[in-house]
Legacy VTK file of the C-alpha trace (Angstrom):
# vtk DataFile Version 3.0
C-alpha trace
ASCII
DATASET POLYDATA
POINTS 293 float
-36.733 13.487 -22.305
-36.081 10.448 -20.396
-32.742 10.507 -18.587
-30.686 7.268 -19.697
-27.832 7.541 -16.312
-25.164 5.614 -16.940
-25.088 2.972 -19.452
-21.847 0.343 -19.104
-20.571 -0.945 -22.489
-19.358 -4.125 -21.116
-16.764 -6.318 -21.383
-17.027 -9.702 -23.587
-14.807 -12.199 -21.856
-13.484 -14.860 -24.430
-12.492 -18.499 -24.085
-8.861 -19.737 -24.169
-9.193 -20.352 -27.777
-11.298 -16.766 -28.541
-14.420 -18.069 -28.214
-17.195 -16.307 -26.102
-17.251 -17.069 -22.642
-20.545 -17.419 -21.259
-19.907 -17.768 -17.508
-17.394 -15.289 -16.995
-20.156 -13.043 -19.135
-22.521 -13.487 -16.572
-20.307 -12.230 -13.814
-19.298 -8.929 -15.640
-23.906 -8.630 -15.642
-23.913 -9.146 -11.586
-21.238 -7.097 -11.128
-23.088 -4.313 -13.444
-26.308 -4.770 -12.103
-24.834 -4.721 -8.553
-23.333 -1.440 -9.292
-26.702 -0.124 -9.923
-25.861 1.548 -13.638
-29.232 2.402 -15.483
-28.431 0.060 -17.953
-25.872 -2.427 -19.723
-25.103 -1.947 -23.512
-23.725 -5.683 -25.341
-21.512 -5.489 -28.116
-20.168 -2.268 -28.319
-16.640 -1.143 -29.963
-15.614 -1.680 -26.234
-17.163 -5.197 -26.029
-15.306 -5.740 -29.457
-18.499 -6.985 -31.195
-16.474 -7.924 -34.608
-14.375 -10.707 -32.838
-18.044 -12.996 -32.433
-20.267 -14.106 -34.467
-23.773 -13.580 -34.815
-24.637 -17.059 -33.465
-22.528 -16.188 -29.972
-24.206 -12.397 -29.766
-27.594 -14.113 -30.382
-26.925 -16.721 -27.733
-25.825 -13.856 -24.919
-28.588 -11.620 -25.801
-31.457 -14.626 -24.811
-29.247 -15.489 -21.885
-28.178 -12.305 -20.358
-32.268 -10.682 -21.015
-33.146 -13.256 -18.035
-29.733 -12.606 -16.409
-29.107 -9.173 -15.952
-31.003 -6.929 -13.414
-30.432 -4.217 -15.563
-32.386 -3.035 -18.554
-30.201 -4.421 -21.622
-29.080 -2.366 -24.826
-27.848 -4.520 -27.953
-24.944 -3.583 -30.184
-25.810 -4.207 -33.774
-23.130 -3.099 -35.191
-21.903 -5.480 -38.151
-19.896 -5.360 -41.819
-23.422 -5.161 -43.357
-27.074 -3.978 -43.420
-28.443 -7.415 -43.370
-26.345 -8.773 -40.251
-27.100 -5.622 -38.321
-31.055 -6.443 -38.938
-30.660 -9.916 -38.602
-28.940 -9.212 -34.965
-31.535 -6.273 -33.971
-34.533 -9.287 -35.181
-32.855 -11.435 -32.506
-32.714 -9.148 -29.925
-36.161 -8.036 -30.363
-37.224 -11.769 -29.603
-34.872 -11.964 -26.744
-37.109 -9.485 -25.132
-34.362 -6.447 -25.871
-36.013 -3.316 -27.006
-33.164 -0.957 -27.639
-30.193 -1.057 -30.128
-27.432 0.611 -30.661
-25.893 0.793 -34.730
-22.970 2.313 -35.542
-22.247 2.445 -39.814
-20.865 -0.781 -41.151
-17.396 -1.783 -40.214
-14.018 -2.102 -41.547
-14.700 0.298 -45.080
-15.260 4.014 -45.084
-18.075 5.099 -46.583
-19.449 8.500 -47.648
-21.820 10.210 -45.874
-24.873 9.747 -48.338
-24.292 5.804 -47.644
-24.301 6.258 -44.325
-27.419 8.254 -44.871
-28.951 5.646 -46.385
-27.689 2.692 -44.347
-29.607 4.312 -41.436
-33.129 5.057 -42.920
-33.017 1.468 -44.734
-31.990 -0.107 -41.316
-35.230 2.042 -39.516
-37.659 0.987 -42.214
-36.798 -2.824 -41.473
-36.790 -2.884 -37.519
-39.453 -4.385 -35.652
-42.229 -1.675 -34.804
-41.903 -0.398 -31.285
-37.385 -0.651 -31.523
-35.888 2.315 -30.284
-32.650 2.507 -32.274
-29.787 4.630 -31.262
-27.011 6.309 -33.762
-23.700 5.226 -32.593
-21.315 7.364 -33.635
-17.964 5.457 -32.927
-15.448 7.126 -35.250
-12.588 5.163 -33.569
-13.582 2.265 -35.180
-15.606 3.054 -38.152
-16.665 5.795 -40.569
-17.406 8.897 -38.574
-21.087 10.258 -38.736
-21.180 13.875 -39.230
-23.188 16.096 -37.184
-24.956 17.423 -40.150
-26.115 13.715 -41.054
-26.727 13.026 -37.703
-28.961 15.637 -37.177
-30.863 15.271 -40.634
-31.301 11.384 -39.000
-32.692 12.287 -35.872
-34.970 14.658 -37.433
-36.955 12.055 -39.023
-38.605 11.123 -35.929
-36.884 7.364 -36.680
-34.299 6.952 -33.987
-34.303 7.468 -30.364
-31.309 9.507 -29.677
-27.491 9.283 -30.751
-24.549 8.078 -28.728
-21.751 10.413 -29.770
-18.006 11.281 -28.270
-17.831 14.943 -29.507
-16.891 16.948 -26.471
-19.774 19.279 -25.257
-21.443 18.819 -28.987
-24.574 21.007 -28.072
-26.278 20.841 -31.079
-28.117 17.782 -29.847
-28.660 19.186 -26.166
-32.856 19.766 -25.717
-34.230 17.884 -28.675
-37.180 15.307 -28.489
-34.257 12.345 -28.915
-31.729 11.629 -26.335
-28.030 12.653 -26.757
-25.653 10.239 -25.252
-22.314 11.481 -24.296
-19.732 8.467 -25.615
-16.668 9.555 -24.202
-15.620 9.130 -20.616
-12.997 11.493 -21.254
-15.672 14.206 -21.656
-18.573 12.870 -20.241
-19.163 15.199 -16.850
-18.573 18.354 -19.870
-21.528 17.169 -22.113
-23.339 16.051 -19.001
-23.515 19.187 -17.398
-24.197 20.630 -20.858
-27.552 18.538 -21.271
-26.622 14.971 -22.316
-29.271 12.873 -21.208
-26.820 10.204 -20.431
-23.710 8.461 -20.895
-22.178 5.042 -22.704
-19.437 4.134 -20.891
-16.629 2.298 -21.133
-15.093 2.723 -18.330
-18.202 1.863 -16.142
-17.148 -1.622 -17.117
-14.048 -1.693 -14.708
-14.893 0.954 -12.657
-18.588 1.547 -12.410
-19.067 3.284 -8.503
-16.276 5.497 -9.814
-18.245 6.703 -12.893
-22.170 6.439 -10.908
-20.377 9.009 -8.474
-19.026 11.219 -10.752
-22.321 11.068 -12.449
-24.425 11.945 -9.564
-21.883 14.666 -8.752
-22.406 16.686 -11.968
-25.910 16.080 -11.578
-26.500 17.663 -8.250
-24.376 20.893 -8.672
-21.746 19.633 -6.875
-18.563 21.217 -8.620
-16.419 20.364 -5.779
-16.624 16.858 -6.041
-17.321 16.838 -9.876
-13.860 17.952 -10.119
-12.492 15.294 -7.552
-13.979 13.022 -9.086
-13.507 14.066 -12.444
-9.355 14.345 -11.772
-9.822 9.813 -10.948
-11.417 9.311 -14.114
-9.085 11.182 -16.456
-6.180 9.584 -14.173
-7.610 6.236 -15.478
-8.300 7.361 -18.912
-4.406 8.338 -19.089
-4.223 4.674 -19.029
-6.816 3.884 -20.927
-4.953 5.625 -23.779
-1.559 3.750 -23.637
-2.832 0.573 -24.932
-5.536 0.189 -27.713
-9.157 -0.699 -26.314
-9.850 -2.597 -24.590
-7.144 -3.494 -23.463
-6.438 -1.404 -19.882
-10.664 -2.234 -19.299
-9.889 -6.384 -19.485
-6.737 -5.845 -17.119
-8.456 -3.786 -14.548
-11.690 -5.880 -14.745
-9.190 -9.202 -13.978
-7.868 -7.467 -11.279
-11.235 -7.061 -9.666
-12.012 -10.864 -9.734
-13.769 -10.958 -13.253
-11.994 -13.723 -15.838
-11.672 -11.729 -19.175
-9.320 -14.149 -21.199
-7.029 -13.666 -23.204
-6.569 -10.625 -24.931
-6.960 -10.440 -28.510
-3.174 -9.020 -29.757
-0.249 -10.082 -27.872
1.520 -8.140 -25.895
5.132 -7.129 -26.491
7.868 -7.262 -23.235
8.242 -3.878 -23.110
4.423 -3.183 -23.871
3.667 -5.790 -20.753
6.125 -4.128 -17.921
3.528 -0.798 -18.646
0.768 -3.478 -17.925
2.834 -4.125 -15.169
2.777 -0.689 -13.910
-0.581 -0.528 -14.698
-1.852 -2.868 -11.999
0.919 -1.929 -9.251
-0.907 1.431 -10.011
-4.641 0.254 -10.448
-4.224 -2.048 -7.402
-3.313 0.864 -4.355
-5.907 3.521 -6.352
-8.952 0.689 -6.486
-10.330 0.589 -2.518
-10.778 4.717 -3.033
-13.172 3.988 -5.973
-14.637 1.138 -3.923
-15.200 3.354 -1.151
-17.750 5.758 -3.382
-20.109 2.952 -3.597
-20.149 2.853 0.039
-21.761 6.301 0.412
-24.141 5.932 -3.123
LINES 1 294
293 0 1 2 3 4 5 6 7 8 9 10 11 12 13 14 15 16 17 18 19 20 21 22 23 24 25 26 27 28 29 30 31 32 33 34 35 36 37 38 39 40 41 42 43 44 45 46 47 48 49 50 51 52 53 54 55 56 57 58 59 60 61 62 63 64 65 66 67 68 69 70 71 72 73 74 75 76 77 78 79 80 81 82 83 84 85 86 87 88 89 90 91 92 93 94 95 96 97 98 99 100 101 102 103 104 105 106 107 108 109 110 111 112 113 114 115 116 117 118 119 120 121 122 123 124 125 126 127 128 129 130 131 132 133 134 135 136 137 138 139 140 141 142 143 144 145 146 147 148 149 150 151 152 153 154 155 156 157 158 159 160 161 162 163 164 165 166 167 168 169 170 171 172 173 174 175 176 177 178 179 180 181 182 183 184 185 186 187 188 189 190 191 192 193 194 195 196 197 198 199 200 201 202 203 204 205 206 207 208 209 210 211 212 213 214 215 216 217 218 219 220 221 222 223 224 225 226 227 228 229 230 231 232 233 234 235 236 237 238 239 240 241 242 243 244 245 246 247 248 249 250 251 252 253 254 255 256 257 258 259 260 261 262 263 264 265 266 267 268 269 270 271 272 273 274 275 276 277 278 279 280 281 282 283 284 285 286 287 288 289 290 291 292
């Protein structure tokens, strides 16, 4: 089974009035493919894919396929069966070859829908799309394992993105398991994951390529060095709702992100505050890994 690496869910800067902004998009791709990840996933929960339309997603895909120096993975993920094929159609003429769909947003569904949602979706893709399950229970109706695994037994789908910590039961299978959870990434990685979707790549990619590489080569030592930064940043992470901390930190490294999409209260922006005294004096560490890559 192929190894995957890491794949970035990136960023979507916006506008001052919401609206997609392309050049600052193109940045957050150089600074990706400069970072060397194995690959850069669009429109993910963390690139807050229900805040643009399908006419804006479209419009990035075509760009950023010529743009980006990394090989590209589309978010599909939409409030129904026909946008989500209607986007993977698009990004299969863009010249992007691998999707990512996560169940339909906003209601909960039972598991037979989901069921079905997913083998209607793989009967309608373009021959030759590898399609991934994302599991993103965050955001919409959790996928359970046992569906999951009934899925990928169908021979349809290419692997699943999931966050469950060390979930083994998709470890050595002919599909690839995708750890989605930085918070327990180097666990399922060192457990078999064939790879990782990560958000926090997005701010902090030599941080998360070193950490990578680290579980990878046996090196406990600096696995749990490295480790001890990330969940340090994840604390963060998980004071604010995502993507929130991401968008800060990625301003504070040059990138324009916009505004972000809920105000923030006083109180809520003197822990921002803190955030970036903080982020600030811990960045030129993480800057140093890429250094020795």
């Amino acid at each position: 089974m192929e190894d995957h690496g890491i794949i970035a869910a990136a960023l979507t800067p916006r506008g001052k009035r919401g609206d997609l902004d392309f050049g600052a998009a193109f940045e957050v791709l150089d600074l990706l493919s400069k970072a060397r990840v194995q690959g850069i996933l669009l429109f993910s929960a963390t690139g807050e894919y229900p805040a643009f339309g399908i006419e804006e997603r479209t419009r990035l895909l075509y760009l950023a396929a010529k743009r980006s120096r990394a090989p590209l993975f589309a978010g599909v993920g939409a409030v129904s069966l026909d946008d989500s094929l209607s986007l993977t159609r698009e990004a299969w003429s863009a010249g992007v070859e691998r999707v990512f769909l996560p169940p339909p947003h906003f209601y909960r569904y039972r598991q037979e829908e989901i069921r079905e949602f997913y083998l209607q979706f793989a009967s309608q893709t373009p021959k030759g799309m590898a399609v991934y399950i994302s599991n993103t229970p965050g955001v919409t109706t959790p996928v359970d394992a046992a569906t999951s695994i009934e899925l990928l037994a169908t021979g349809l789908f290419a692997g699943i993105e999931d966050p469950g910590a060390g979930n083994e039961c998709f470890a050595r299978q002919a599909y690839a398991w995708l750890a989605g959870d930085d918070s327990t990434a180097a666990q399922s990685r060192a457990l078999g994951a064939n790879g990782v979707v990560s958000g926090a790549a997005s701010a902090v990619p030599e941080l998360v390529l070193a950490l990578d590489c680290a579980v990878r080569t046996g090196n406990g030592d600096e696995t749990a060095r490295l480790d001890g930064m990330l969940q340090e940043f994840q604390s963060w992470t998980k004071r604010f709702a995502q993507p929130v901390i991401l968008k800060v930190a990625a301003e504070l490294r040059g990138l324009k992100m916009g505004p972000l999409p809920v105000p923030v209260s006083a109180e809520r922006q003197r822990v921002l505050d803190e955030f970036r005294a903080w982020f600030q004096g811990w960045l030129p560490a993480v800057k140093r890994l890429a250094a020795h890559a």
